[in-house]
N, C-alpha and C positions, 0 to 999 in steps of 0.2 A: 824329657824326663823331669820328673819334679820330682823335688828333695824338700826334709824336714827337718830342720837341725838344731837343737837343745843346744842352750848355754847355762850356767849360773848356778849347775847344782854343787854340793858340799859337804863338811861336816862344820855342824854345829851345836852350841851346846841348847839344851831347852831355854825356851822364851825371846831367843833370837830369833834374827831376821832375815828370810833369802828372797833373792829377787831372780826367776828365771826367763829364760828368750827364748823363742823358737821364731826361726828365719824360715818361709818359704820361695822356693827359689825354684826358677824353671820355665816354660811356656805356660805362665798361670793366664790365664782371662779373667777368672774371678774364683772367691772364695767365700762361702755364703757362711760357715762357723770352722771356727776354731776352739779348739781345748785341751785341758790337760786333763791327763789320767795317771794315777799310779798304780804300783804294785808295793806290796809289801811279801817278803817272808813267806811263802805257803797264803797267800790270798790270791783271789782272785782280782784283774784288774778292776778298776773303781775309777766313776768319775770324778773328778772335782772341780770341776769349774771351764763354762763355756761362757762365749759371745760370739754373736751372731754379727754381720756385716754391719748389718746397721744398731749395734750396739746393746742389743739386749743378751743381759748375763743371766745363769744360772748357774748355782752352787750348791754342791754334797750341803745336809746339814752340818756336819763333822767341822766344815772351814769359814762357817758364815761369821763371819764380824772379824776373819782374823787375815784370811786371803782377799786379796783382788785381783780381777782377770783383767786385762787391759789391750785393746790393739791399736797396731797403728796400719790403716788400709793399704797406705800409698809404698807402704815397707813390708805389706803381708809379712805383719811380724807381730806378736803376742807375746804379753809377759803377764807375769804370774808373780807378783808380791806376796810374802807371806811370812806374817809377823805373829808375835807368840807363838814360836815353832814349839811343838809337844813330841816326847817319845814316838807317838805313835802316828806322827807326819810319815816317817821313813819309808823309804822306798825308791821305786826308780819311775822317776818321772815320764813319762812321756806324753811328747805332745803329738794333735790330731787336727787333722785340717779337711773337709768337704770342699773341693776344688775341681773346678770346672778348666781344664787344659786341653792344648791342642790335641791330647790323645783320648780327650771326652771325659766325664766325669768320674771321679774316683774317691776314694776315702784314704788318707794316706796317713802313716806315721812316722815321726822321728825314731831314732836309735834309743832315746831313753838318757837321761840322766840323772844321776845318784845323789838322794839328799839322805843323808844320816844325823838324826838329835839324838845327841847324847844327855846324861843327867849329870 
């Protein structure tokens, strides 16, 4: 079985700073990207920021210069820096991994964790 588990979300006020984790864990062989997505309110989920194994990212326009996506291979584990937090960050995060396990490849997701900016 492989699992996806978010840490680090919260509330905060606007312009601050959160730093989020997702751990994967399980019979993984490998994990070719990882990312985050959120939701807001009545939207539809939204990407915002991948990296691929070998380290190339992409990012929402919405978060370019303010988040960074980050991994660590050997810990199949990603985090998600994200500074000058704005009102309209909010939402519930969740993270997403393409991962190759002993029960063959799959797309999987975390439960989601809650970042709220207030003003």
């Amino acid at each position: 079985q492989v699992r996806l588990v978010e840490s680090g979300g919260g509330l905060l006020q606007a312009g601050g700073s959160l730093r989020l984790s997702c751990v994967a864990s399980g019979s993984i062989f490998s994990i070719n990207i990882m990312g985050w997505y959120r939701q807001a309110p009545g939207k539809q989920r939204e990407l915002v920021a991948a990296i691929t194994s070998g380290g190339s990212t992409n990012y929402a326009d919405s978060v370019k210069g303010r988040f960074t996506i980050s991994g660590d291979n050997a810990k199949n584990t990603v985090y998600l820096e994200m500074n000058s937090l704005k009102l309209e960050d909010t939402g519930v995060y969740y993270c997403n991994a393409a991962i190759r396990s002993r029960l063959g490849s799959g797309d999987y997701w975390g439960q989601g964790t809650q970042v709220t900016v207030s003003s």
